[in-house]
N, C-alpha and C positions, 0 to 999 in steps of 0.2 A: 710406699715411696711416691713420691709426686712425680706426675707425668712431667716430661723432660721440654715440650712443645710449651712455649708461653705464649698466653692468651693475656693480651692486654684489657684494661676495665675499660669501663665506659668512659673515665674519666680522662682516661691518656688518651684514648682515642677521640676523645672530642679536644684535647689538646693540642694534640697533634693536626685537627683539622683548623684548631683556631690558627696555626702557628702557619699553615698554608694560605687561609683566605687571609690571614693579615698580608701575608706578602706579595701576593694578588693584588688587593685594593691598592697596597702603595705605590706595584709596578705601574697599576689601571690608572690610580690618581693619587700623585706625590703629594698631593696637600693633605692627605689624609695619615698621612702617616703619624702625627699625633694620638689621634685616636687610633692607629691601628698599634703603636708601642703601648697606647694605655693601656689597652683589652689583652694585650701580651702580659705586662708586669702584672694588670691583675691575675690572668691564670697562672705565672708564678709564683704569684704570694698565694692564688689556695691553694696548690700543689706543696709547695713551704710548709702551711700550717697542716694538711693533712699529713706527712709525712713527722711531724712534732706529736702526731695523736694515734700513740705508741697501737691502739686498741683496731683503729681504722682500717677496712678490706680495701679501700678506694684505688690503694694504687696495688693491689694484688690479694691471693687469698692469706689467708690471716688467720690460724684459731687463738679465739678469744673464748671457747668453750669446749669440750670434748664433743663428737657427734652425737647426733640423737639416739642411737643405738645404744653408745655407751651412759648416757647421760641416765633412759631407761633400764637399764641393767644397775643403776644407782653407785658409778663409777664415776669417782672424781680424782683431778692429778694432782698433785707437789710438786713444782720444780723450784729448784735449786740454783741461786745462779754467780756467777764471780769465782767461783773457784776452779781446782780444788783447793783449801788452804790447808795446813802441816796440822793447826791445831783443833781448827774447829771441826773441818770435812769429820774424822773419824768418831768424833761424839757425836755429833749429826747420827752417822752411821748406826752407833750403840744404840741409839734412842728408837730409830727405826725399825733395828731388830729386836729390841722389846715389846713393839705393836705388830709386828710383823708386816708391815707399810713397803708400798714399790715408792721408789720416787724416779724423777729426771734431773740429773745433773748437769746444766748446760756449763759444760766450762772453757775456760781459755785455754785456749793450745798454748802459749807459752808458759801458763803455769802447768800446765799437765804435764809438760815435758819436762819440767823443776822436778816433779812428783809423781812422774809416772808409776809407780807403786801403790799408790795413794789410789790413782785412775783406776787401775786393773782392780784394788778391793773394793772400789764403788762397783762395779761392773758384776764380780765374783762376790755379791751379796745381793745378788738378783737385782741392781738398778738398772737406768742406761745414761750413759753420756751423748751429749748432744752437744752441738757446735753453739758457739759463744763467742764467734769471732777468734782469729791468731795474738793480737794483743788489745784487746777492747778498748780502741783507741776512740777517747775523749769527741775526737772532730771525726767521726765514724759516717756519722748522716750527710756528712761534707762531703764524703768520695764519690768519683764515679766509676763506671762498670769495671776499668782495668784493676783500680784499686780494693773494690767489692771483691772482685773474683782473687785476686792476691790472698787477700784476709781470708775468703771464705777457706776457699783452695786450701790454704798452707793449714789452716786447722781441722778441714777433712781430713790429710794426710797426717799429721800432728797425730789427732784425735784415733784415727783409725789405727795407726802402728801399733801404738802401744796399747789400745782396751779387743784389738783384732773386730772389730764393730765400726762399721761407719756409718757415723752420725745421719736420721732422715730428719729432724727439725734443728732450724734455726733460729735463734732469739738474737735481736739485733742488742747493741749495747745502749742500756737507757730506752730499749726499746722505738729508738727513733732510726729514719730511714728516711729516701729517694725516690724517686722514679725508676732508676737506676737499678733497683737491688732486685726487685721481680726475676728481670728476664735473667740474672745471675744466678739465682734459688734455685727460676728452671730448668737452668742447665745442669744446675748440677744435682738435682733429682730432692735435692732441699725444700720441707714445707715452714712457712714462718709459722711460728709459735708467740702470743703475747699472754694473755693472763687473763680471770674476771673478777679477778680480785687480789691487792696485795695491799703490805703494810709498812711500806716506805722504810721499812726495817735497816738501809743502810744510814739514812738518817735521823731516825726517831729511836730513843732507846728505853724507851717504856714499854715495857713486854706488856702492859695491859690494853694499851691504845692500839699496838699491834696486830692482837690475837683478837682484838674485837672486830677491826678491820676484816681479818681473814675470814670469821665464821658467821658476820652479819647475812643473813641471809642465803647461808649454805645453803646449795640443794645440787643430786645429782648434775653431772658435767660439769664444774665449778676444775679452773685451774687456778688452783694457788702460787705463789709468787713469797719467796724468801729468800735470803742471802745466807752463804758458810763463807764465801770472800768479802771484803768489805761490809764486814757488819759491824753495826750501832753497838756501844755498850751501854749497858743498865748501868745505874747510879753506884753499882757493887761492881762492875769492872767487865762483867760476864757478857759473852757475844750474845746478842739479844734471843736469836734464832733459837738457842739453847732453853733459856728457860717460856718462849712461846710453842715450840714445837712439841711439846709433851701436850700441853692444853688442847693443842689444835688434833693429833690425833684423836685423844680421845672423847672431845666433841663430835667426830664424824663419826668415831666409833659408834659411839652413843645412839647416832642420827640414823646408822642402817645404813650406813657410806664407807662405800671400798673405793682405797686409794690403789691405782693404777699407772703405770709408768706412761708416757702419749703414744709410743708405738704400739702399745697393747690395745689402742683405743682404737687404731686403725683398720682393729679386727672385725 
């Protein structure tokens, strides 16, 4: 679990300072204030786009890989995200325990509580569930901290009642975020989680374009990235996830790569 104490980056903290001496210079000398709003909206538009570059540590920690412990033990992760849904979640499930595969299912506290059921046999076949936001709301990277801790909050409690586990990573939606959401993660003992590789799989429905995506340049520590909620279908109807996730096992099989759920990684 993540220490609870937030340590701002480099990057807010020199933001923070920018956002000081601009308003110094202006008090010192009003004509400057031009340039001291310029040098402001500039560090809001980088702060903008770092927060759009889903993969980014800049404005907090972030894994975009398994640690190096697990990465050398030749452990990489699955997660799962959007759901859980009625009809994909459970063949997902099948497929897994046919390789005998850990995965992470990050999903929404308002559909988990649709399915709570659903939650508890992802959980009760060895996975884990992880937060995915309360309702993976669209304008998500727009909120600030009261709204953050709302969303995160009510799908800790969501998440936690019904699988009796509470959630230690967080996957924003669309993977985009704030400044804002750090020092919320930290409070509430939440590490963010992004990917190092996925396959655009809610929008692309060619399971071969997919699966080439995922396994390009697998190698130990590799987190993979696919959907059982909002997923793509193949030109035959089939949620994409289904016919890419049989491939993608057993290429790692193949490879001498054990999939691992990410708290296991923590070990």
């Amino acid at each position: 679990m993540r220490d609870s104490r937030w340590r701002p980056t480099l990057l807010i903290r020199a933001s923070v300072a920018l956002h000081g001496l601009a308003l110094v210079a202006v008090i010192a000398e009003p004509a400057l204030w031009r340039w001291a709003l310029g040098a402001v909206a500039i560090n809001h538009l980088l702060l903008t786009a770092v927060g759009l570059w889903p993969r980014s540590n800049w404005l907090g920690p972030n894994w975009t890989r398994l640690p190096a412990a697990a990465a050398a033990r030749n452990e990489i992760a699955l997660t799962i995200d959007d759901g859980p849904d009625p009809l994909v979640t459970p063949q997902v499930l099948d497929i897994l325990d046919r390789h005998a595969a850990h995965a992470t299912f990050f999903c929404v506290g308002e559909k988990a509580a649709r399915y709570p059921d659903l939650c508890r046999e992802i959980v009760r076949r060895g996975h884990a569930v992880e937060n995915h936001s309360q309702h993976h709301r669209h304008h998500f990277s727009l909120l600030g901290p009261r709204g953050f801790m709302r969303e995160l909050q009510s799908a800790q409690s969501t998440l936690g009642q019904i699988t009796g586990q509470r959630p230690v990573f967080f996957r924003a939606p669309a993977g985009l975020r704030n400044p804002f959401l750090d020092p919320v993660l930290a409070r509430l003992g939440l590490t963010l989680a992004s990917w190092s590789a996925r396959g655009f799989d809610t929008r692309i429905g060619e399971a071969e374009r997919v699966k080439n995506a995922l396994l390009h340049g697998l190698r130990g520590g590799a987190i993979l990235l696919l959907h059982d909620g909002n997923a793509a279908r193949t030109p035959g109807g089939i949620p994409v996830i289904l016919d890419v996730l049989p491939a993608v096992l057993e290429s790692a099989d193949a490879a001498g790569l054990r999939f691992v759920r990410l708290r296991d990684a923590l070990l």
